[in-house]
N, C-alpha and C positions, 0 to 999 in steps of 0.2 A: 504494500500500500504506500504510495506517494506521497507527500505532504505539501501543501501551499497554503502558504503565508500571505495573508490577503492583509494590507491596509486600506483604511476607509469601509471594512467589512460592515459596520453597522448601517449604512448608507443603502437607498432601492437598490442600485447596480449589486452591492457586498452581498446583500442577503440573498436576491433571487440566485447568483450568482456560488454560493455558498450552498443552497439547496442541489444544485446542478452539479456542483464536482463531488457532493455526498453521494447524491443520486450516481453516480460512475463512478464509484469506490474510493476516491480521494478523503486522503484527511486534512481538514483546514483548521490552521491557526489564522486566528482572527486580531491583528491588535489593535488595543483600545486604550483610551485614555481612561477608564474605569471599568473595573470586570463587574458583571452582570448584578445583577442583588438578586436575583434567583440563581440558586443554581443549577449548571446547567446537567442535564442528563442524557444527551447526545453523547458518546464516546467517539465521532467519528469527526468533534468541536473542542477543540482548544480556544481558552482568550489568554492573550499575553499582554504586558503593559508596553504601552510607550509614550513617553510627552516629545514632542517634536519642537514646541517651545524651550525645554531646557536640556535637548539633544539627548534625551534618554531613553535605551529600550532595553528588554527583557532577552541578551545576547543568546543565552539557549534556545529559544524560538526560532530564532534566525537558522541556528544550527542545526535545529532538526526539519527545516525547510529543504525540498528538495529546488521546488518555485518561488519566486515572487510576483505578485500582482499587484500592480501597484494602483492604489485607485483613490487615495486619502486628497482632500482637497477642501476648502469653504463651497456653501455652495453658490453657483454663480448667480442665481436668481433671487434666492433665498430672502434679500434684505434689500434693502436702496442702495446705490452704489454712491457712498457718501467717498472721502479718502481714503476715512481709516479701513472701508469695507473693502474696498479696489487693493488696498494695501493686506488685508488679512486674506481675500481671495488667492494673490499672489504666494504669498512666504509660507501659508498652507501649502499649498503643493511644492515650493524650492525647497523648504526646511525640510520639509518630508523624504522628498529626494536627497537630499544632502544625509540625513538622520543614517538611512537606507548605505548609500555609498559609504560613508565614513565606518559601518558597523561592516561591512564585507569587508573594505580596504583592511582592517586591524585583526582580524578575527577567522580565523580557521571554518569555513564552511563548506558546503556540497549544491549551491546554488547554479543550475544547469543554465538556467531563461529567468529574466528579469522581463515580466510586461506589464508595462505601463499606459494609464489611461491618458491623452489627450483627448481635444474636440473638434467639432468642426467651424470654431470660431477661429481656427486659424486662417481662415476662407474668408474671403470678401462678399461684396455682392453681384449677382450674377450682370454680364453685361449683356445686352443685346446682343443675339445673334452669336454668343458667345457658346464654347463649349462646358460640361461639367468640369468641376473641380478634380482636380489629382492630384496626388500625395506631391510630383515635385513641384508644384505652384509655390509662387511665393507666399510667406504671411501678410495677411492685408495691415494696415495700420490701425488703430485705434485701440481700446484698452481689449478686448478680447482676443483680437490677434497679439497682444505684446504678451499677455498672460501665457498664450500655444505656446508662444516661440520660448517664453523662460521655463516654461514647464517642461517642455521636450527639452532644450537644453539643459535643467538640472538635471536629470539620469542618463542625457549620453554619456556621461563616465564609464557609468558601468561596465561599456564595452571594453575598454584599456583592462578592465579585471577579470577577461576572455569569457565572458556573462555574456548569453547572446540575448539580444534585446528587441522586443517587437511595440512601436507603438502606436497606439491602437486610438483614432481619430473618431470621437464618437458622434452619432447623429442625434438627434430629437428624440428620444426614450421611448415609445407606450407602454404601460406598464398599469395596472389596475391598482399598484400598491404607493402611488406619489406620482413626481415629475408631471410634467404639461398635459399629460391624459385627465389625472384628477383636477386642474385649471380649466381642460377645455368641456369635462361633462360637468361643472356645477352649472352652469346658465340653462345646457341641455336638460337637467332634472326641473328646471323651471318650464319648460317649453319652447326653450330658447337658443337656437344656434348662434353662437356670437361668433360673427364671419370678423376679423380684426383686419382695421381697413378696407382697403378693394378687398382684401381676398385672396387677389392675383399673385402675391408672394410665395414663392416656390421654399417646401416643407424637406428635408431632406434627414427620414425616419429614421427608427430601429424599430420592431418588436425586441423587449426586453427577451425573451428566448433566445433571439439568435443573436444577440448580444453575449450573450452569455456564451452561446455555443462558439462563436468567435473566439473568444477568452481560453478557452478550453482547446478548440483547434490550435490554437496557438502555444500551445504548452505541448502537443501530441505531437507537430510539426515542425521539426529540427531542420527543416528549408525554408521557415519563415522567419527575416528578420527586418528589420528597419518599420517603414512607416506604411498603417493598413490605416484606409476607410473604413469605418461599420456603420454603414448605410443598406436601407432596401434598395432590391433593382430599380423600384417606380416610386420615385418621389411624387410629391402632389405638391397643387396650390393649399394654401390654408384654407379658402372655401371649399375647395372639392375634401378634404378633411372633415371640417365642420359637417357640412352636410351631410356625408358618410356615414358619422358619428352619431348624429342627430337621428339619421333612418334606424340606425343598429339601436339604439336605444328608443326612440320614441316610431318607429313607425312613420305615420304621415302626422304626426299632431306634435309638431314645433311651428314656428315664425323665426323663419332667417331675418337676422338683424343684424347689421354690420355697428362694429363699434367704430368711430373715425378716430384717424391718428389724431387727431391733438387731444381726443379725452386719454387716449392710450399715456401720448407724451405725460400729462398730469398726472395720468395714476403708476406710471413706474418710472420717468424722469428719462437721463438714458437707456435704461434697458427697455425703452421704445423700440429704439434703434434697432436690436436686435429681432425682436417679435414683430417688425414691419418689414425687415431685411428678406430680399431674394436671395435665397445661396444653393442653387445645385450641385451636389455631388454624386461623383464616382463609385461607383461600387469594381469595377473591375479588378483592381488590380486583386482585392480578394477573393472573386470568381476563378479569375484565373491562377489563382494560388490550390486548387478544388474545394474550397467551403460553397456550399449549397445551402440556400436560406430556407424557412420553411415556411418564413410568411416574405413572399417576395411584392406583392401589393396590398396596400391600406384595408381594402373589401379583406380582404383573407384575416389579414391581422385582426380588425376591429370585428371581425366577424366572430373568432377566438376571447378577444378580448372582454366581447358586450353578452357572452352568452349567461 
């Protein structure tokens, strides 16, 4: 039996993600900034400590890791993007990286693959007539892209420690358990498809499943390393979303209602930007690595999703 060491395990991505390599016989260590106050009764779950604030972790854990996962971060939407929030977003995931490197660097272990979660905020927005996004694109500018670029930058180290490393660019989540699915069905449980903006803004997914299964392929596949999308094959607009959504959950008996940006601008400041952003991407290059998705359009996923 295997072991991986997951950071950021308490987190939607950790858990569902944690269920999925029990599920396939793996043992995970989980670390946390506080172990459980129940305890737990999984033998096939370890929690280990670590503060990433005063550069401390629980160095046996590490060493009984065959993987690492690396997914511990603030979350990006989470709060207003005030400074200090832009500023905890960031050193969340360097400090993390850095904690991670400095504990391999010193310390005797059997760590095969280091993968690490990025996003696809390292993407701009799409241009006219333009093609989807791919891994060697450049990072766009603004605080989302400089966040990608320092996050992927703090665990390229790893490599120099003959750690092979894969990281992993994630798309828009669905997941019944948090993230933007539980944002876009509360207006739906009123009757209400809230289409944000035109609409027209290009959504570029995951199901939480093949998320997961990504993560996992990636730990099986010792010919995968550097930088993967995890996106569906068929992105959508935000309206063809909503409305989707809307049928899966209510049938015919909602009223599409477009929220406009400037009430959007008001109620989440910059992180407008984002939620109004067009950004298509690629799934290829992780097709052609042979990962197979199992919800490759929005109907299939939300269809799983809303039953």
């Amino acid at each position: 039996m295997q072991t991986v060491l997951i950071t950021g395990g308490n987190g939607m991505i950790g858990k569902a993600l944690t269920s999925h390599l029990i599920d396939k016989g793996y043992k995970v260590i989980v670390l946390t900034r506080q172990l459980p106050a129940q305890k737990n009764t999984l033998p096939e779950i370890e929690f280990a400590l670590w503060d990433t604030k005063k550069q401390t972790i629980d160095i046996a854990a590490v060493q009984k890791a065959d993987y690492i996962i690396h997914l511990a971060g603030a979350g990006v939407v989470d709060k207003k993007w005030t400074a200090t929030y832009k500023t905890e977003i960031q050193q969340s995931r360097t400090e993390s990286s850095k904690l991670l490197l400095t504990t391999l660097q010193n310390n005797t272990n059997k760590i095969k693959a280091v993968i690490s979660a990025s996003a696809i905020g390292w993407y701009g927005e799409d241009v006219a007539g333009g093609k989807p996004f791919v891994e060697t694109d450049k990072p766009t500018s603004g605080f989302l892209g400089e966040t990608c670029v320092l996050w992927e930058q703090s665990i390229t180290p790893v490599e120099t420690l003959q750690k092979r490393l894969v990281k992993v660019r994630i798309g828009i989540v669905l997941s019944n358990e948090g993230g933007a699915l539980a944002e876009f069905k509360k207006p739906v449980k009123l009757g209400v498809a809230g289409i944000l903006g035109d609409g027209g803004q290009v959504v570029s997914w995951i199901h939480i499943d093949d998320l997961c299964r990504i993560f996992m392929y990636a730990i099986e596949n010792e010919n995968l390393s550097g930088v993967y999308n995890a996106v569906a094959p068929v992105p959508v607009t935000n309206k063809a979303l909503t409305l989707e959504l809307a049928k899966k959950m209510r049938g015919k008996f909602f009223i599409p209602l477009h929220v406009p940006a400037f009430v959007l601008k008001i109620m989440l400041g910059d992180r407008s930007i984002e939620v109004l952003k067009s950004t298509t991407v690629s799934d290829e290059k992780i097709k052609q690595a042979g990962f197979t998705f199992l919800f490759p359009t929005v109907d299939v996923a939300l269809g799983q999703l809303c039953k």
